[in-house]
N, C-alpha and C positions, 0 to 999 in steps of 0.2 A: 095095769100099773106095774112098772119097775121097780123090786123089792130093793136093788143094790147098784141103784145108778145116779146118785146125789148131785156129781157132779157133771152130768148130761145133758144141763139146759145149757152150758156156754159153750158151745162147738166153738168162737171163736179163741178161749182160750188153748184149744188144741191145735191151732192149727198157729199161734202166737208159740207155744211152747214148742214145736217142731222147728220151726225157725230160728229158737234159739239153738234147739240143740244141732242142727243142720249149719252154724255158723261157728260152733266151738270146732267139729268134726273137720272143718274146709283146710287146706292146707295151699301155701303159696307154692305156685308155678316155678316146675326147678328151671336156672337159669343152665342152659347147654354151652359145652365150650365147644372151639370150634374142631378139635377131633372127636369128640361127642356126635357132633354134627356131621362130619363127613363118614363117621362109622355107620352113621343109621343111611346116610346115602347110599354108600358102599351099600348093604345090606337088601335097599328096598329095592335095587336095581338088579341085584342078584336074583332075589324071589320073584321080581315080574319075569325076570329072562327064563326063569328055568321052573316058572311057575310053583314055586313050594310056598308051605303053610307058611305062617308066621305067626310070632306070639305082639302083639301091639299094644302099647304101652301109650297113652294118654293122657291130658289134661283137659278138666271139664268140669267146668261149674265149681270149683274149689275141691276137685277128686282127680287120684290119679287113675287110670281106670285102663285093665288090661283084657283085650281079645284076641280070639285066634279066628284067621282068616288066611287068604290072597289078596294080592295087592293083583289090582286090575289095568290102573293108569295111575303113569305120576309124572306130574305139572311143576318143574321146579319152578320156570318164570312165573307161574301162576302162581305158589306157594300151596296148592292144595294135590290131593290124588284122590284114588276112587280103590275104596275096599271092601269086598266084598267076605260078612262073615259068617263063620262056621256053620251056625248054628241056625238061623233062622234065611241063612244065601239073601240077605238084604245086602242092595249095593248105598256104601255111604261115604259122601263126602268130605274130606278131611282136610285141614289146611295143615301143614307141615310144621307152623311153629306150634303147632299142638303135640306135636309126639314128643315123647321122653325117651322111651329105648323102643327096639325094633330087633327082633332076633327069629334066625330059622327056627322053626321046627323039629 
């Protein structure tokens, strides 16, 4: 028996209370203007040509969310690229209206 664990029998209250607190946290999708837009092109074309790192800035699930990696392949008609990052050299695919900023290393 569990001396100090009273409220253990309703697991689904934890995972009801993580969901709230995962939905105050979420933040809306910033809207890019179109030099916004053409700067991170600029940028991502740069770093495929001359292969350097990059710091990548993202939206995802109500987070903005930043990695360092290379940029592998980018797909404008497609709207997606292929990044390969730092840390764990996983390749992942990214659609373009997802990025926020995009800066060298």
């Amino acid at each position: 028996m569990k001396k100090w664990s009273p409220f253990s029998t309703m697991p689904e209250q934890y995972i009801g209370l993580k969901g709230i607190i995962n939905k105050q946290v979420e933040v809306a999708q910033p809207v890019l203007t179109e030099e916004q837009m053409e700067q991170i092109n600029f940028t991502l074309i740069e770093a495929l040509h001359t292969n350097k790192q990059v710091y990548l800035t993202y939206y995802k699930q109500g987070q903005c969310i930043t990695e360092t990696g290379f940029i592998q392949f980018v797909d404008s008609l497609g709207d997606l690229f292929i990044f390969i990052d730092d840390v764990f050299e996983l390749k992942n695919k990214m659609r373009l209206s997802e990025l926020i900023d995009v800066r060298l290393a």
